[in-house]
C-alpha positions in Angstrom: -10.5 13.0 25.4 -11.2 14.6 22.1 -14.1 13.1 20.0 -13.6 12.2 16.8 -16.2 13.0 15.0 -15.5 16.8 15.0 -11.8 16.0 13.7 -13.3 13.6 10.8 -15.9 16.3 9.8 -13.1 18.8 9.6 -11.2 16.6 7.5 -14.2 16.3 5.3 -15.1 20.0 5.4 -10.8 20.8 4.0 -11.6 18.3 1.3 -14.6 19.8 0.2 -13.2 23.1 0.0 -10.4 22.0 -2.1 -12.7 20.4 -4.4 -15.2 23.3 -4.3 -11.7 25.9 -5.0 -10.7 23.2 -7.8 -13.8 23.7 -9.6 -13.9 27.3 -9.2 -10.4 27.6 -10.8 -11.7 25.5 -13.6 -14.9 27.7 -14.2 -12.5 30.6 -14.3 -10.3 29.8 -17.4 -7.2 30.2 -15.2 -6.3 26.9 -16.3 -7.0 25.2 -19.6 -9.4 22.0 -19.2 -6.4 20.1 -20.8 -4.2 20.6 -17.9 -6.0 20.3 -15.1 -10.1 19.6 -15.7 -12.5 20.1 -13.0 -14.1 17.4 -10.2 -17.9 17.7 -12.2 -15.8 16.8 -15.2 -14.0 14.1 -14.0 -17.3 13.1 -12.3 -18.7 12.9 -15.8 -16.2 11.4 -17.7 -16.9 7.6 -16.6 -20.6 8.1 -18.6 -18.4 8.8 -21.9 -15.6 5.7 -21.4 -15.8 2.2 -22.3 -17.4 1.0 -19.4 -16.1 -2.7 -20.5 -12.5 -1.4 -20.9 -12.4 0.2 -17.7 -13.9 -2.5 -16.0 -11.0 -4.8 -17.6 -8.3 -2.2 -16.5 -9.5 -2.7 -12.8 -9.9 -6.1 -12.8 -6.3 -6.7 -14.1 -4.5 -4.1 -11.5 -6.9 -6.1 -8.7 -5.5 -9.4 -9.6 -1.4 -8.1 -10.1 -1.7 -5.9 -6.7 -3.3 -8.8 -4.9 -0.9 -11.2 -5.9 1.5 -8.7 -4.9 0.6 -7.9 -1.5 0.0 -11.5 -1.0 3.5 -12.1 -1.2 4.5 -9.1 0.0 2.7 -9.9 3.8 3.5 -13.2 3.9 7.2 -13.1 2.8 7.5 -9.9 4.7 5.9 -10.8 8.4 7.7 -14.3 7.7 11.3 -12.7 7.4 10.5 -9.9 10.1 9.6 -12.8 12.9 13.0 -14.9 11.9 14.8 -11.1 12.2 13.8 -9.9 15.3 13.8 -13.7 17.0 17.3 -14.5 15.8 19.8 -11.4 16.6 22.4 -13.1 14.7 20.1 -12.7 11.5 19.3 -9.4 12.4 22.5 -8.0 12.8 23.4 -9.6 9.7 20.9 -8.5 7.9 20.5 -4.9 9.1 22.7 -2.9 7.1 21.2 -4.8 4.0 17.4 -3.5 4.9 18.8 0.0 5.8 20.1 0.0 1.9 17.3 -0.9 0.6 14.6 1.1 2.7 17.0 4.3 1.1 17.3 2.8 -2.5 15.0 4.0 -5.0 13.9 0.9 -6.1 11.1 1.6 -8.3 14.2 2.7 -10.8 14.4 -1.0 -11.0 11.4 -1.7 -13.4 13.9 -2.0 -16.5 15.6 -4.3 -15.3 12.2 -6.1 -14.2 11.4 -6.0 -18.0 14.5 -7.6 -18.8 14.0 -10.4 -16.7 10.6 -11.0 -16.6 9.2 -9.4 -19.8 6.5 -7.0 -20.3 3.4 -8.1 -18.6 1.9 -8.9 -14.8 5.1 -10.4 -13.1 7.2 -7.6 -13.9 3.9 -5.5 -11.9 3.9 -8.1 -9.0 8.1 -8.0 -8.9 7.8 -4.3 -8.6 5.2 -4.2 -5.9 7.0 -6.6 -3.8 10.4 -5.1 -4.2 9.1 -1.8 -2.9 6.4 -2.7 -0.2 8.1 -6.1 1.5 11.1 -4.1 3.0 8.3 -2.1 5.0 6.4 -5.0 6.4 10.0 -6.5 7.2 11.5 -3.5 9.1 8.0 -3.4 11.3 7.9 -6.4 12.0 11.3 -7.2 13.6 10.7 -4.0 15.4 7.5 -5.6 17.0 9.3 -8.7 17.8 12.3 -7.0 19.3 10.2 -4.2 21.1 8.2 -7.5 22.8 8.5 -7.1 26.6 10.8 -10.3 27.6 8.3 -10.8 30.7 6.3 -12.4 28.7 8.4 -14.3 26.6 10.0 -15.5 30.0 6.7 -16.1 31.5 5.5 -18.5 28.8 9.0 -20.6 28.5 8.5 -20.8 32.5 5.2 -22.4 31.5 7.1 -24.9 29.2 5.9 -22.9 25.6 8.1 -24.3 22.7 9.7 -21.6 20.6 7.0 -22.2 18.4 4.4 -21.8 21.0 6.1 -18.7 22.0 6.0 -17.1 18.9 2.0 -17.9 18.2 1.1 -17.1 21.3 3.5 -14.4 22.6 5.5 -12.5 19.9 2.9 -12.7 17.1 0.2 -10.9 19.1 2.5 -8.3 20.4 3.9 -7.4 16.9 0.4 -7.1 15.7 0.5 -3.1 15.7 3.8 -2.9 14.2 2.6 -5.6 11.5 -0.4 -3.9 10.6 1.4 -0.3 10.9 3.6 -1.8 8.3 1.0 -3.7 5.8 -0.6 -0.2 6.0 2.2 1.8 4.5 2.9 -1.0 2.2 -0.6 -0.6 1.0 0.2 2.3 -0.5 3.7 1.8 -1.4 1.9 -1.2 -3.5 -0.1 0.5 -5.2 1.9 3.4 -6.3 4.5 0.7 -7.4 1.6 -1.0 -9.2 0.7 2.2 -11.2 4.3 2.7 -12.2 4.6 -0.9 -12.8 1.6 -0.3 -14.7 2.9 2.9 -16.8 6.4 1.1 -17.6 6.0 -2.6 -18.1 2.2 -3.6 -18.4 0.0 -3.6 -21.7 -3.0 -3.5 -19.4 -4.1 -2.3 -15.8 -5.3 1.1 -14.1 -2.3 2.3 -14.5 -1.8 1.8 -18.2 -5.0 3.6 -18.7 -3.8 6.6 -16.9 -0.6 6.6 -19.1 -2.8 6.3 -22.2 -5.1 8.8 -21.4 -2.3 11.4 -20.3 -0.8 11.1 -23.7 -3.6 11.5 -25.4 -4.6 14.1 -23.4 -8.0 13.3 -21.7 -7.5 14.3 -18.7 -10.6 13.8 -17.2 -10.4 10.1 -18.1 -6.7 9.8 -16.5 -8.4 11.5 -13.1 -11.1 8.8 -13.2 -8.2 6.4 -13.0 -6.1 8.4 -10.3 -9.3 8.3 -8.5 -10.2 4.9 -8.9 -6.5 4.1 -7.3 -7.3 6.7 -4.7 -10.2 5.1 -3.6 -9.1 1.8 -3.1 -6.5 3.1 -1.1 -8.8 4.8 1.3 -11.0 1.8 1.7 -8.0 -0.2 2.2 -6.9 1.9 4.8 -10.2 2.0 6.5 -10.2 -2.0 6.8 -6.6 -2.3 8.3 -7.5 0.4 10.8 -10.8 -1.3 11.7 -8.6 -4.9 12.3 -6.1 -3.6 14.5 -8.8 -2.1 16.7 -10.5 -5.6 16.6 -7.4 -7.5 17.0 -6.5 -5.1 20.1 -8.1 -8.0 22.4 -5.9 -10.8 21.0 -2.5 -8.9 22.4 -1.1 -10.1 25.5 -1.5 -8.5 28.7 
């Protein structure tokens, strides 16, 4: 089996070099600074913002996408289980989710400001509307994919459908679940930038938009960065749970 830890330091070593060519294109006045900047400038850029502002920015996109995906996980691994338990509902329902999964929605933020106003709702509306149809579909695939042994096995032992869902169908949906809270991740929180740049007066993404039209940007890199990394991180935990949840899947 191939070890890891060659692939990883691959992956770092591409990264690098895209950084390292990045800079060299910047050093070379191919590009003007205005268009593109350079990592060391980008690097340097947080020492000239308002550290208080930025820190403000952050904390509002934190609280927004956490509400968000919240919602978004709950209401999403909720509806999945009732999908792919109840055939009925899912065959229902299916044509519905295969709309939406191709609909653009993110060209609904308008609307969103219609209805809800300018401000965080319209941010957590957005991030639902596009992440929760991920978690949904994974789900019910999870469920449906279950092997009926075990469902079988544990009525035979007198589990009530409740029962069987905890115990049986919960635990085997748990890569699917997590497959899908991990695309959502991201999903969320490009929705929440865009949210952000259309219908927010605050927020990561509102800086970005700010600082792109006033052309700094070095400072809109910090805050494509700053997005970046959470993403990573967030990544990183949700991988790190499924392989410690791996144990709790039925046999």
């Amino acid at each position: 089996m191939r070890s890891p830890e060659p692939v990883r330091g691959l992956g770092c070593a591409v990264i690098v070099g895209l950084l390292v060519a990045w800079q060299l294109v910047a050093w070379s006045g191919v590009v003007r600074p205005i268009f593109l900047s350079s990592p060391l400038a980008i690097a340097h850029a947080p020492f000239g913002m308002d550290l208080r502002e930025l820190g403000a920015a952050v904390v509002t996109s934190a609280r927004t996408y956490s509400v968000g995906m919240a919602i978004t996980v709950v209401a999403g691994v909720t509806i999945g289980l009732l999908l792919g338990v109840n055939r009925r509902l899912d065959a229902a329902f299916a044509p519905l989710l295969s709309i939406l999964q191709a609909m653009p929605r993110v060209a609904f933020a308008p609307f969103l400001i219609l209805w809800l106003g300018i401000g965080a709702r319209s941010v957590v509306a957005l991030i639902v509307m596009n992440a929760i149809v991920l978690v949904i579909a994974t789900t019910a695939t999870g469920v449906r994919t279950t092997d009926r042994r075990l469902i079988e096995t544990a009525r035979a032992f007198g589990a009530s459908p409740r029962q069987v869902v905890r115990t049986v169908l919960l635990p085997a949906s748990v890569p699917h679940v997590l497959a899908g809270i991990r695309l959502a991740v991201g999903r969320g929180l490009l929705s929440m930038v865009v949210g952000e740049f259309l219908t927010s007066t605050g927020g990561v993404g509102y800086l970005i938009r700010d600082f792109a039209s006033s052309f700094q940007t070095d400072r809109m890199f910090v805050g494509i960065a700053i997005v970046t990394v959470v993403g990573v991180v967030l990544n990183g935990l949700l991988e790190a749970v499924e392989r410690h949840l791996q144990s709790w899947r039925p046999a």
